[in-house]
N, C-alpha and C positions, 0 to 999 in steps of 0.2 A: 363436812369432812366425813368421811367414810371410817367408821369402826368396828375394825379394828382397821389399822392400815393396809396400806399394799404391802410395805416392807416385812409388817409383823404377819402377814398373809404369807409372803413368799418365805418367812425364816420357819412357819411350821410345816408348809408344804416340805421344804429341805429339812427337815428335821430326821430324818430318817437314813438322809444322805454320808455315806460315811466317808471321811477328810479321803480324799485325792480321785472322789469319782465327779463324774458331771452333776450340776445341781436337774433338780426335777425342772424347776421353773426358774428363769432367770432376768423377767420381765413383768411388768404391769399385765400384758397384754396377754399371757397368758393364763394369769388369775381372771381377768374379765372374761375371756372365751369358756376357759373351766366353772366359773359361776354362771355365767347365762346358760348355759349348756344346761347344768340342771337346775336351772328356777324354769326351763321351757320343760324340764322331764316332772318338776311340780305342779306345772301348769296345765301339764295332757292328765296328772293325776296319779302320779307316781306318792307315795308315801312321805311325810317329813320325817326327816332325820332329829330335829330338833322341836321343841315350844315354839312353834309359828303363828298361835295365835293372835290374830291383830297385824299381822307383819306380810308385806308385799313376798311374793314369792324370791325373790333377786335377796333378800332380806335373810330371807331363809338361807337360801343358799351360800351367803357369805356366812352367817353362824354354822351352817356347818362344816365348811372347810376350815373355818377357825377351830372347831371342836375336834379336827381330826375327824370325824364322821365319814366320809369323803377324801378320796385320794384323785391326784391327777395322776394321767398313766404317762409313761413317757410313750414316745413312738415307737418302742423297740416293746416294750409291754403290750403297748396296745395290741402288735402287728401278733405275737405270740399267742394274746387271747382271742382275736380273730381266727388263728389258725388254729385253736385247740377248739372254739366254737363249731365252725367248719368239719369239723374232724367229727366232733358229736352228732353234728346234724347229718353227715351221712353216714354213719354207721344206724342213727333211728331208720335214716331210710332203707336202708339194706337190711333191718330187721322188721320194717314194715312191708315191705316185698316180699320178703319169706314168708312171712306171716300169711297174706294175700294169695299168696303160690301155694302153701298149705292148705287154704280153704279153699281154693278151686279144686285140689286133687281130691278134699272129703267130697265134695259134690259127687 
C-alpha cells in the first residue's frame, strides 16, 4: 500500500484551495502523472527536495509532494508560467542582439 495515500495526497495538494474554487487535483491519476513527472526530473538529476537516501526516486517524489515541497500546477498556471517564461526568453534575446549590434559598430 502506498504511504501516504492517494486520498491524503490529494487533501494536501487541495490544501491550499479555498471553499467554492475548483480543487487542484481531483483524481488518482493526476498524483501519479505529477509524481513520475518528477522522480524522472530526479532521475536526469535534478536536486532532492527531501532525505532520499536509500529510497527509489518515485519514493522521493511522493515524500515530497506529501511535505508540500512541490506543487502541481493547474493548466491555467501552468499556461501563465509558460507565457511569462516565453516573455523572458525573448527579451534576453533582444538584449543579446543589442548587445551583438553593439560590438559590431565598436569594430
Amino acid at each position: 500500500m502506498l504511504h501516504p495515500s492517494y486520498a491524503d495526497l490529494i487533501k494536501v495538494v487541495n490544501s491550499g484551495v479555498e471553499e467554492g474554487e475548483d480543487p487542484v487535483v481531483s483524481s488518482r491519476y493526476s498524483i501519479v502523472m505529477a509524481t513520475s513527472k518528477r522522480a524522472r526530473q530526479i532521475i536526469a538529476g535534478d536536486d532532492e527536495l527531501v532525505d532520499g537516501r536509500g529510497k527509489k526516486p518515485l519514493s522521493v517524489a511522493v515524500e515530497e509532494l506529501n511535505q508540500g515541497k512541490i506543487q502541481i500546477l493547474t493548466d491555467e498556471a501552468a499556461e501563465s508560467e509558460t507565457e511569462v517564461s516565453e516573455a523572458e526568453g525573448a527579451q534576453e534575446s533582444e538584449e543579446a542582439a543589442e548587445t551583438e549590434a553593439d560590438a559590431a559598430d565598436g569594430e
